[in-house]
N, C-alpha and C positions, 0 to 999 in steps of 0.2 A: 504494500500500500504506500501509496507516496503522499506525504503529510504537509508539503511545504511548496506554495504557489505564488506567484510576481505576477502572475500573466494579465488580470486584471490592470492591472497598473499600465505595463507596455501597450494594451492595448488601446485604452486611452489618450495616454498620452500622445499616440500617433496620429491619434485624430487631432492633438493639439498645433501637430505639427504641420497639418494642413490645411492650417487657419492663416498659416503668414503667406496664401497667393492674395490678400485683398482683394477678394472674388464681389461679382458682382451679385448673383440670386441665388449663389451655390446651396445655400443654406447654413454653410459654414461660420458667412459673417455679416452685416448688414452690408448696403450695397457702399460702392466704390470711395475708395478713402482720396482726400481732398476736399480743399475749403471750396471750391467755386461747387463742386460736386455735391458736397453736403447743403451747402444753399441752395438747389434745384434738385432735391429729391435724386439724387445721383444721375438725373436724366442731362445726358453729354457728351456721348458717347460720336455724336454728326457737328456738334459745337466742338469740340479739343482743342481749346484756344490757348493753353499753358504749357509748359513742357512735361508735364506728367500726363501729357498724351504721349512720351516714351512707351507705356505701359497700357493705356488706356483707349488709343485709337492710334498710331504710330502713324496714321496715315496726314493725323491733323499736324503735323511735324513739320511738313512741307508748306503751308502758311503762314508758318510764322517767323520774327527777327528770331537773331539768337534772343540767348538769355539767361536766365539761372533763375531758381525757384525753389522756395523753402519755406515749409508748415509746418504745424503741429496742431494734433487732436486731443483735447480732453477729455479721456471717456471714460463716465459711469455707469459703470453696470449693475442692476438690482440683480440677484437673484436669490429665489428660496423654493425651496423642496419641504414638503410632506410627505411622509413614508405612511406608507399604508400595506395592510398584509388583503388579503381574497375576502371579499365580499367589504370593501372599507374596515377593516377593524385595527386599532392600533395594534405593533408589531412592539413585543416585549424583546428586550436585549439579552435576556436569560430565562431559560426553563426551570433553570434548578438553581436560582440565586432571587429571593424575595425584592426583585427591581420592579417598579412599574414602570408598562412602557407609556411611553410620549403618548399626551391625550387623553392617559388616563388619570382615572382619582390620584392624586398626590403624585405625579409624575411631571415633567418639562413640556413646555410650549410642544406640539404635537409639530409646528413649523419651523425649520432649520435655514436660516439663510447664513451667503458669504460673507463673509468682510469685502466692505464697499471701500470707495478712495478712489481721487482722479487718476487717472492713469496716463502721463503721455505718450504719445504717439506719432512718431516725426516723421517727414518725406523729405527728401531733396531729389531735386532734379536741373536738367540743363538742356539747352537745344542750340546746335552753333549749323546757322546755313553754309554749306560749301559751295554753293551753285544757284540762280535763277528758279532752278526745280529741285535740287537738293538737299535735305538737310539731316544730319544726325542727330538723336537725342537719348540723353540716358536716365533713370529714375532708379535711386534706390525707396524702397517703401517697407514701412513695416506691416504688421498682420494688423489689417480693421477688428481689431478685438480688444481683451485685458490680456495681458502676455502677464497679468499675477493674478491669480485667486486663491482663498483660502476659506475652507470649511472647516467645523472646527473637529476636530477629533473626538472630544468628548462636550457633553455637557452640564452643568452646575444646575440645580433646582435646589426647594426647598419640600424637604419632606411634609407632610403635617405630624407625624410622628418621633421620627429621626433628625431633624434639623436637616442642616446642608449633604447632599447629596453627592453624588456626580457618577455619570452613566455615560457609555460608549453612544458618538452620535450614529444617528439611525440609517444616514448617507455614504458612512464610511465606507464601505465597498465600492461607491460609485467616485467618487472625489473627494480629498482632504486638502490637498494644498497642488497649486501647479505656479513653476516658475520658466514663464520661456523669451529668449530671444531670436526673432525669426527675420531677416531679409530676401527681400525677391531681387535687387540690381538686376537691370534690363535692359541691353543695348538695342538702340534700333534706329532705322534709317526710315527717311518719308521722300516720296519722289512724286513729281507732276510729271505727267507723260504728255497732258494733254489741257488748255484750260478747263478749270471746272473739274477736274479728276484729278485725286490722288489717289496713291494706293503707300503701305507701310508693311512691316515687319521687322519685330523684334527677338532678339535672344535672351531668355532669360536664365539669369545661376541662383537657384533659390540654396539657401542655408540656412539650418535649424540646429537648435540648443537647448535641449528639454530638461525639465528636473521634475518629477512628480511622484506624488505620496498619495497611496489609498490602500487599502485592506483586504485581506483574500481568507479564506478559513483553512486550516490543517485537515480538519477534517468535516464532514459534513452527515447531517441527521435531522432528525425532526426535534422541533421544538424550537422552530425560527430560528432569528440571531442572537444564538444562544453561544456570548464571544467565551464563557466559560468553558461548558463542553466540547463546543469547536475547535477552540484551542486559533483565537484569531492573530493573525499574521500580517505586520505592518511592513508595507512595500514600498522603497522609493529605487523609483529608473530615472535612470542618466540616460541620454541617448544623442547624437549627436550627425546631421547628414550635413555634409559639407557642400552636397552637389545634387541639386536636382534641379534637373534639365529642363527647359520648354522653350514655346513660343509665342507670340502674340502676331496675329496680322489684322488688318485694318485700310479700308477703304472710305472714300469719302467723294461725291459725286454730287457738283450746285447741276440740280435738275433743272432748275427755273429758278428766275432773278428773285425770289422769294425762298424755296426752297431747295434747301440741301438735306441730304440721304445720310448715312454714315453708319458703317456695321464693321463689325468686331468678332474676332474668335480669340479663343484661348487653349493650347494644348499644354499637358506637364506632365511629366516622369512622377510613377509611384512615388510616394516618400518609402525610402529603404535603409536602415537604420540600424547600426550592434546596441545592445540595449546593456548600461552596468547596473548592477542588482546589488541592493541591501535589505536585506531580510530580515527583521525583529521579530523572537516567537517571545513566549511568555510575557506577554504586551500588558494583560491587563489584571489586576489585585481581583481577588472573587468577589469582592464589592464593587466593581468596577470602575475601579481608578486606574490612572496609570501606574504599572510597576514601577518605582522608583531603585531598586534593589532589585531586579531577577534572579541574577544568580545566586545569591545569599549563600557565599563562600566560595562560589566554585570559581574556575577561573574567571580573568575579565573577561567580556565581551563572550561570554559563553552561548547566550542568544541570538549574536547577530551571528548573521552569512552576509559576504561580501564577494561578489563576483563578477571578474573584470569582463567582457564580451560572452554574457550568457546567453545572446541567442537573436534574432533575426527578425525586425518589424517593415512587415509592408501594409500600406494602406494607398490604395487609389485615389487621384486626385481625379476629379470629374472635369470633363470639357464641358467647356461654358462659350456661350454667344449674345452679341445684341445686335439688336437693329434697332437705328431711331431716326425719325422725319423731325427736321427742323424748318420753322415757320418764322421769317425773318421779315421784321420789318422796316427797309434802308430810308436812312435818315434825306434829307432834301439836301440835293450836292451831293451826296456822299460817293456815285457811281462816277462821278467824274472823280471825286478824290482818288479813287479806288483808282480806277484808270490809270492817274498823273504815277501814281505809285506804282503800277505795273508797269511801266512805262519806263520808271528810272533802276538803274543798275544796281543800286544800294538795296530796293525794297522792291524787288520784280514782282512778288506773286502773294504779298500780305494780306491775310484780313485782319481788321481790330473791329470786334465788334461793337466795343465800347463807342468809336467814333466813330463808326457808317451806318448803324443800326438806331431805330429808335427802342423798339424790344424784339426780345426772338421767345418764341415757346418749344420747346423739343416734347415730345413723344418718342421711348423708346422700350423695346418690348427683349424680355431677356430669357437663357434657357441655359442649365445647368444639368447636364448627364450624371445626376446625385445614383441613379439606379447602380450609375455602377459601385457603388460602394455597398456591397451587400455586407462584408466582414472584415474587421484588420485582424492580417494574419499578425500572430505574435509564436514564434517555435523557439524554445531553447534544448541547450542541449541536454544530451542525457546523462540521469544519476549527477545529478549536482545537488547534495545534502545541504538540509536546510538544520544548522544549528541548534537546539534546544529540543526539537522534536525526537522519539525515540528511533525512526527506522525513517525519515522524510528526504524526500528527493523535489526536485519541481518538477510539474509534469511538461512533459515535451510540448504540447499543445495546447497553449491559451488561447485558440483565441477569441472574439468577442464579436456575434452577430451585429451590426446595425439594421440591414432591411431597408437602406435609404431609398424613395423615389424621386424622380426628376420634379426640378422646382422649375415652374413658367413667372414671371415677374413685369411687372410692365409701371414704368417712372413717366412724371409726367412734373416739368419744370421751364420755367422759363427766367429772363433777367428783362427789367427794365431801366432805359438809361436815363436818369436824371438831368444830369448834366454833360453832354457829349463831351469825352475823353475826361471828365472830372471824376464823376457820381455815377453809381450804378445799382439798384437793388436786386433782387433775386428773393426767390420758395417755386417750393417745389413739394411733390411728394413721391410715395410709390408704397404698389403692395405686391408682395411675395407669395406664393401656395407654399402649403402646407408639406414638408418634406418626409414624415415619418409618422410612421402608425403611435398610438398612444402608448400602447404593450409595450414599445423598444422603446421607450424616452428612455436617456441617458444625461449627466451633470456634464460632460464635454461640449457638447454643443445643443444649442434649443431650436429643434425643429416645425417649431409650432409654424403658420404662417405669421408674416409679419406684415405692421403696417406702421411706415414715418411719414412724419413730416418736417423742414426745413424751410431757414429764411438766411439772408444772410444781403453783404454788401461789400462794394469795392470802394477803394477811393484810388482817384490816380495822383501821384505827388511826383512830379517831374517823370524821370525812367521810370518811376518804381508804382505795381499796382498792390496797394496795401488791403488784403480782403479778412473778414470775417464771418462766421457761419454758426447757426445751433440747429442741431437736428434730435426731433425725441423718435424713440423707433419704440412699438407696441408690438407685443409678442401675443401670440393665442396660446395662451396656456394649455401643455399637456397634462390629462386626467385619466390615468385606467383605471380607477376607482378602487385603484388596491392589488389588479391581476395584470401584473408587469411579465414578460417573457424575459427579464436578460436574470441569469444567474450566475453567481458569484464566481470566480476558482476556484478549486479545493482539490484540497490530496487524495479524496476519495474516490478509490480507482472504483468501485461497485458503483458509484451514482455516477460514472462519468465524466470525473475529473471538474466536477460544478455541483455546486451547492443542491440541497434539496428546493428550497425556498426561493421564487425572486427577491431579488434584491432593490427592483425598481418600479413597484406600486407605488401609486402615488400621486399627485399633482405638482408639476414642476414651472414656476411662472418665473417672465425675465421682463423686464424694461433697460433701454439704452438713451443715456441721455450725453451730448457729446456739442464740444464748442470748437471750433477750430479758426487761428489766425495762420495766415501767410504773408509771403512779401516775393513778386515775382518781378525783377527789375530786365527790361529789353535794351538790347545794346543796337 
C-alpha cells in the first residue's frame, strides 16, 4: 500500500502555470491585460493602437511610431469557498476526534475565504518602425491574475464549551497557499503589404516559477476528512518551465473609411514541468492543531520527505481566437491629416486615433479551445518513501481530472475623444460562458461564466499618453450542492490511489476588482 501523495499539489499548481499566457476568454483569467484594454471591456483587438499589440494583435504594429510602453495592474481578488459533503451537509474534519464541522453547533464560519491584498501587475512593451510598412514590437507581460494567494490551513473558532478551538480548514486539499512568477516576452513583426491591410506575427518564450502548498491523505476510508485516521499529508511543489513555446498572428483590414476588421489567434506549447517535493506527515495534534513537535525524540526532520525532480507535469494550454469590427468615427480634416502623414517619410502609414477620430466603438467576439484540457497529467516516479509513514511511497499517478469546455466571449467597448490629441474617455464591457461543470469546480481557477465592466481615460502631455483604467469583473458562482467529483490523492492502493470522499462540494464565488495606470511615450 502506498501511504504518501504530492500529486494533488503538482496538479494544480500547473494549472497555475497556465495562467501567465494573459489569455483573453480562456477561462483561465479575465480578459486581456492593459490599461486602454481594461477601459473598453478588453474589446481591441481591430483598435491595437499601443505597443502591447506585440502580443495582442501584432498586426496593429505596422501603424504605429515607435515607442515604448509601461503599466501596471492592481488586482483584487475576493474569493471564498464552502465545503459541503452529498446532499448539502457540513463535512466534519474527524470521525473519531469530538470536532464539529464548519456550520455546525459550536463549530467555525461554514465559509473559508483567501487573504485578499493589491497585487501588482506590470507590462512593458516597445514598437520601433524599420520601414514605410515595417515594424517590430516586443511585450513582456505578466499573468492577468494574483501570482499570490493564500488559504488558511487551519482555522481558530470558539467553542461554546471548550473555549478557543482550532480545526484543519475544510479546502485544504484543494488550495493552501500559491506563490508564482510567470512571463510570456513576445517578439513580433507587423507588415502592410497593401493600404488598409496589415497582417503580424509573433514568437512567444513563456517562463514559469511555481511554489504551492495543499494536502493529500496517507490513507483513505470512510468517515470524511477525517485528517486523524487519514493520517493527512502536507505538500509543497516547486516547479519550474523555462521555455514554452508559441505564437501569436494577427490581421487587421480598414474595410471602409469607417470600419476596420481585426482578428487574432493564439497557439502555445503544453506547460511541461520537473516538479521538487516536500512532504510533511504527522501534520496535525489529534485535537487538530498543528504538530509543533512531531517527532518527539526521534531524529530531526523525521517527517519531512524532500525530493529533488520527482516527477513530470503537463497540462494543455488551449488555442484561443478573436475577431472584432471597429466602428470609427473620423474627426473633420482628419482624412486629409491622415493623408499629409502618409505622405511624409517620417510617419508613412500612422493612425492616432486620439487625433483623426471623434469616437470608435469595437465589437469583438472570442473563443478559447478550454475542451482540450480534460486532465493535468502529474506522474512521478517510482517507490519514492514518504517519511513518517510506516511502509508509504507516492503513487506514480496523480493526476487530476478538470473536464474543461470551450469558453465563447464577446466584449463590447469603445473611446471617446474629448479633446482631439488632448483628452480621451473610454468603458466598455464583456461576458464570458461558463467553462466547467459545477461537480469539477476547483480553488485554481473559477470557471463560472463571467461578467465586467470598465471605464477609464487618456491624457496626452506632449510625447507621452498618460492612461488610467478600473474594471470590476462578476463571476457566477459555482454550487454542487455538496456532490463535487474531484477526489483527493491518497496512498490507498484499494480505492485507487484517491480518496473515498470529494473533496470539492460546495459553492465557490470570486469577484475581481483591478485599476491600472500607464504611460506610452511615441518617438
Amino acid at each position: 500500500m502506498r501511504r504518501g501523495s504530492a500529486g494533488a499539489a503538482g496538479a494544480a499548481f500547473a494549472a497555475m502555470v497556465a495562467a501567465g499566457a494573459a489569455r483573453a476568454s480562456s477561462g483561465l483569467d479575465s480578459p486581456d491585460i492593459g490599461v486602454l484594454q481594461l477601459g473598453r471591456g478588453g474589446a481591441w483587438v481591430a483598435r491595437a493602437d499601443d505597443p502591447l499589440a506585440a502580443y495582442f494583435n501584432p498586426a496593429g504594429l505596422a501603424a504605429q511610431r515607435s515607442g515604448a510602453h509601461g503599466g501596471v495592474h492592481f488586482i483584487q481578488l475576493a474569493q471564498c469557498f464552502t465545503r459541503l459533503g452529498p446532499g448539502g451537509r457540513p463535512v466534519p474534519p474527524s470521525a473519531t476526534t469530538a470536532i464539529p464541522a464548519p456550520g455546525s453547533d459550536g463549530g467555525p464560519d461554514p465559509e473559508v475565504c483567501a487573504e485578499g491584498g493589491l497585487f501588482p501587475n506590470p507590462q512593458l512593451a516597445a514598437t520601433l518602425r524599420l520601414s514605410d510598412a515595417l515594424a517590430l514590437g516586443v511585450a513582456v507581460l505578466g499573468p492577468h491574475g494574483v501570482g499570490e494567494r493564500a488559504w488558511p490551513e487551519s482555522l481558530r473558532y470558539t467553542h461554546p464549551s471548550f473555549g478557543d478551538m482550532t480545526q484543519p480548514s475544510p479546502q485544504r486539499y484543494l488550495l493552501t497557499s500559491l506563490d508564482a512568477l510567470m512571463l510570456m516576452p513576445t517578439l513580433s513583426v507587423g507588415f502592410t503589404p497593401a493600404e488598409g491591410v496589415s497582417l503580424g506575427a509573433g514568437f512567444i518564450w513563456g517562463t514559469a516559477a511555481i511554489d504551492f502548498v495543499n494536502f493529500s491523505e496517507a490513507l483513505s476510508g470512510g468517515g470524511g476528512d477525517d485528517f486523524k485516521a487519514h493520517g493527512d499529508l502536507r505538500t509543497r511543489a516547486k516547479a519550474t518551465d523555462l521555455f514554452i513555446p508559441g505564437f501569436v498572428l494577427g490581421a487587421r483590414w480598414a474595410a471602409a473609411a469607417h470600419l476596420d476588421l481585426g482578428a487574432w489567434f493564439k497557439w502555445q506549447d503544453a506547460v511541461r514541468a520537473k516538479t521538487d517535493l516536500t512532504i510533511e506527515s504527522r501534520y496535525w495534534t489529534p485535537a487538530g492543531a498543528k504538530d509543533e513537535d512531531p517527532c518527539k525524540g526521534e531524529a530531526p526532520k523525521c517527517n519531512v520527505t524532500e525530493e529533488q525532480n520527482a516527477g513530470d507535469l503537463t497540462m494543455r494550454i488551449p488555442m484561443e481566437a478573436k475577431l472584432g469590427l471597429r466602428y470609427h468615427r473620423p474627426r473633420a480634416g482628419a482624412r486629409s491629416a491622415a493623408s499629409a502623414r502618409r505622405a511624409s517619410a517620417a510617419e508613412p502609414r500612422i493612425r492616432d486615433p486620439m487625433a483623426d477620430d471623434v469616437f470608435d466603438v469595437e465589437l469583438d467576439f472570442t473563443w478559447a479551445n478550454n475542451s482540450a484540457v480534460d486532465a493535468i497529467e502529474v506522474r512521478f516516479r517510482e517507490g519514492i518513501p514518504v517519511r513518517g509513514t510506516s511502509v508509504g511511497t507516492v503513487p506514480p499517478n496523480a493526476d487530476v481530472p478538470h473536464r474543461w469546455r470551450d469558453v465563447l466571449g464577446v466584449r463590447l467597448g469603445g473611446d471617446y475623444v474629448v479633446l482631439p490629441s488632448l483628452l480621451a474617455l473610454r468603458a466598455g464591457g464583456f461576458f464570458e460562458s461558463k467553462g466547467q461543470d459545477d461537480a469539477d469546480l476547483n480553488l485554481d481557477f473559477h470557471l463560472g461564466y463571467r461578467i465586467g465592466v470598465g471605464a477609464g481615460v487618456t491624457a496626452r502631455v506632449g510625447p507621452v499618453d498618460i492612461s488610467a483604467a478600473f474594471q470590476h469583473t462578476s463571476f457566477g458562482a459555482l454550487d454542487n450542492g455538496g456532490n463535487g467529483r474531484l477526489k483527493a490523492v491518497s496512498g490507498a492502493a484499494l480505492s485507487g490511489y484517491r480518496s473515498i470522499q470529494s473533496v470539492n462540494g460546495g459553492r465557490f464565488e470570486s469577484s475581481l476588482d483591478e485599476f491600472g495606470l500607464s504611460g506610452t511615450m511615441r518617438f
